[in-house]
N, C-alpha and C positions, 0 to 999 in steps of 0.2 A: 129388672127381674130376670128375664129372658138372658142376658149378660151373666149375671151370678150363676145361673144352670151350666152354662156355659163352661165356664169357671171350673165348677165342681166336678163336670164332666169330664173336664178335661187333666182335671188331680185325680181322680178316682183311675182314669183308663194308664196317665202314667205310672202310680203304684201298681195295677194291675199286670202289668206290664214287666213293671222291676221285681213284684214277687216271683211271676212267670220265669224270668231269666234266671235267678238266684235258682229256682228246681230245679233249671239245668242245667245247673253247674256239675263237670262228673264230677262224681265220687269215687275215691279210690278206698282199698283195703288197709284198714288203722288197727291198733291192738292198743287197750286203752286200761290201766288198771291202776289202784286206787293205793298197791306199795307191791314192792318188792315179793312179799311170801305171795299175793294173789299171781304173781306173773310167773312164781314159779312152778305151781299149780298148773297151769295148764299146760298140757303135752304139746301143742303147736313151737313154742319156747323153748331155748336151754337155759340153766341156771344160767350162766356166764353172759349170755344176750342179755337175759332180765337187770342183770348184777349192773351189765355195760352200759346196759339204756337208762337206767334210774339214775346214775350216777352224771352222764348224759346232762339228762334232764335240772338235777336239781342242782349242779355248777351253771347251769342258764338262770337260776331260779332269781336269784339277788340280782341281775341285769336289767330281766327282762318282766319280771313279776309287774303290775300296775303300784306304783309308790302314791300314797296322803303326806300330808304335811303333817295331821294329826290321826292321833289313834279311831277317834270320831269319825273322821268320815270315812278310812278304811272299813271300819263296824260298821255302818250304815250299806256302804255296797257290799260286806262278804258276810257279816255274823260275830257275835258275840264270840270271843275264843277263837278267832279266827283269821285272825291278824297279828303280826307280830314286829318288832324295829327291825329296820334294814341295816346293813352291816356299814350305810354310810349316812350323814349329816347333809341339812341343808345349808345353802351359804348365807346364810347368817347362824349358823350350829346348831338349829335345832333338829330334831328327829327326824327320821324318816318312817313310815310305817307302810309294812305292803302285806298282802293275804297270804294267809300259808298253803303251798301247795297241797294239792289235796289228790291230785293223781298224777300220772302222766301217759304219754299217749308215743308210742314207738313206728315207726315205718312199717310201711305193707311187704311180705314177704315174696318177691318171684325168683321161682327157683333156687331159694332155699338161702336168697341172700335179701337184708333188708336194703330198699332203696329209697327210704328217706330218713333224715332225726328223726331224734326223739327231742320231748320238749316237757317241758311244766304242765301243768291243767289246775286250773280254778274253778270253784262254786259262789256262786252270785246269791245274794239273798233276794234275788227279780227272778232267778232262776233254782233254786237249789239243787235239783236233781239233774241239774246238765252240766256238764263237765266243759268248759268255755277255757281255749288258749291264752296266752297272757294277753293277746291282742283282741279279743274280746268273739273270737270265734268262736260257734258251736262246735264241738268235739263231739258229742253223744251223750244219752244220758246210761249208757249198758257199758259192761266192762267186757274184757276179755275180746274177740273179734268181731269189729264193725267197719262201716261203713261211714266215710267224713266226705266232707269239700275238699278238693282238691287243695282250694284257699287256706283252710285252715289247719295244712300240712307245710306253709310257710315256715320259711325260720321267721320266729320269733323274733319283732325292734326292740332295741334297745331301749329301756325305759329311763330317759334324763332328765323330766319334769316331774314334780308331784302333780296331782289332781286332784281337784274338789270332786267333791261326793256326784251320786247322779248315774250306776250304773255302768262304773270303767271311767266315767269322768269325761270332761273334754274341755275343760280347763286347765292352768297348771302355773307351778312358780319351777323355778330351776334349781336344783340343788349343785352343790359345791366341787369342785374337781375333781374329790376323793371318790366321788361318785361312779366315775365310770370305769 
């Protein structure tokens, strides 16, 4: 018994531990919006930046997006409507199916120059109101100027496996060479 405390003691104080480090991860300044007319909207922005970064973003989208092998389990991690085929097959030719962007999220601005991508952003149905990178990072749940992880102003991996359901997945088959 005394063992088992032990045990749990000692899982409880390492999560504790790893959520503590995760909060201090910095945070830098993101701009984060859900299309094109919202980013043009706001005065911090110029048309041409909003135009640049969207455009950005959704040439990553078919790369880097999370791919299913069926429509099924996409719908099950992102939503009804909410998923759509990828522009490539798996190798053996069937589908590929990955979430439809739903925003994206642009570099923090100093001195008037942005210093990082832009990138895709998805809604999770574990999540809906948080805007999560293709790599399954928190983005924010607010638009317009925020504050993110440092982490999750990565460039976005490449995505070359589909995945079984389960929240971004962490299983996977490989699809076909057209693929990348």
């Amino acid at each position: 018994m005394k063992r088992l405390n032990s045990i749990s003691f000692r899982l409880m104080l390492s999560a504790s531990i790893l959520a503590l480090t995760a909060c201090d991860e910095p945070q830098v300044d993101a701009l984060i919006y859900e299309n094109v007319d919202q980013c043009k909207k706001d005065p911090l922005v110029s048309a041409d930046e909003c135009e640049k970064s969207f455009k950005e973003a959704r040439a990553q989208h078919a790369a880097v997006a999370p791919k299913y092998a069926t429509r099924e389990d996409c719908v099950a991690d992102f939503g009804e409507d909410k998923c759509e085929k990828a522009p490539y097959r798996t190798s053996g030719g069937g589908s590929v199916f990955m979430p439809l962007m739903m925003g994206y999220m642009m570099g923090s601005f100093m001195g008037g120059r942005r210093s990082m991508m832009s990138q895709p952003l998805y809604r999770s149905t574990q999540s809906p109101n948080m805007f999560r990178t293709a790599d399954n990072m928190r983005a924010g749940s607010t638009t317009g100027p925020t504050k993110v992880a440092k982490s999750a102003t990565s460039r976005p991996s490449f995505k070359t496996r589909t995945q079984s359901r389960g929240g971004f997945g962490s299983s996977g088959r490989r699809f076909g060479s057209s693929a990348t």
